[in-house]
N, C-alpha and C positions, 0 to 999 in steps of 0.2 A: 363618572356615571351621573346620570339625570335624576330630579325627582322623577319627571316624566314617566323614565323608563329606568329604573335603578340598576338593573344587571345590562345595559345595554350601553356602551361605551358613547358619546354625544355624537361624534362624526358619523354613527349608522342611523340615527334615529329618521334623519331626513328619507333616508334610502328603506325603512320601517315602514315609512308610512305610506309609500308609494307602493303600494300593492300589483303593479305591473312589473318588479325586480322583481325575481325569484332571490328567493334567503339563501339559495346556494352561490348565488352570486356576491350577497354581501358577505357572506364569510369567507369567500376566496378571495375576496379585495383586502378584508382584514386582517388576513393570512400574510398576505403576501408586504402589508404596510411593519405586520411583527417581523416578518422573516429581513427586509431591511433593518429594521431599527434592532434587530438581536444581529443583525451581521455588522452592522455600526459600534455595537458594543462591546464585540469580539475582538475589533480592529485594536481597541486598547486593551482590552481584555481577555488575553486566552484561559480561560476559566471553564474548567471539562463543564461546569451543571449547562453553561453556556451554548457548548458544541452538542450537549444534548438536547437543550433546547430548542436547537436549531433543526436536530433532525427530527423532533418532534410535529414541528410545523412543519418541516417540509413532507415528511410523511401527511398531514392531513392539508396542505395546500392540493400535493399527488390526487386523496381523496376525492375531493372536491371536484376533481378533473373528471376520476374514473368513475363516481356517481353522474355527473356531466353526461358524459357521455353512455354510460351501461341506459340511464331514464331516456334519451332519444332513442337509443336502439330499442326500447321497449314501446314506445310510443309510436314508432315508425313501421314497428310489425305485429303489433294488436290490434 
């Protein structure tokens, strides 16, 4: 974490500050940057908090998706 941004991990901060990214899109790059590096760690480690973890994020990578998508369908017909 940054002073900058304390709760905000350094690699998003650039993508922060660019106000033409939707924040839905930085969290589904971050999602998906954890969901390798917990699938990398499983490889050595079959560890259940681990396989939980994993379905943890891919349920809310999924999110990401189905909000994605449900705000264009909303956007498209109001």
């Amino acid at each position: 974490m940054s002073t900058k941004y304390p709760f905000i991990p350094p690699h998003l901060e650039k993508g922060l500050e660019d106000l033409s990214i939707p924040l839905i899109d930085l969290l589904h790059g971050h999602l998906k940057v954890e969901m390798l590096d917990c699938e990398e760690a499983m490889t050595d480690n079959p560890d259940r908090f681990l396989e939980g973890y994993m379905e943890a994020l891919t349920n809310m990578y999924c999110l990401t998706y189905n909000l994605s998508i449900d705000r264009k369908h909303l956007e498209e017909t109001q």
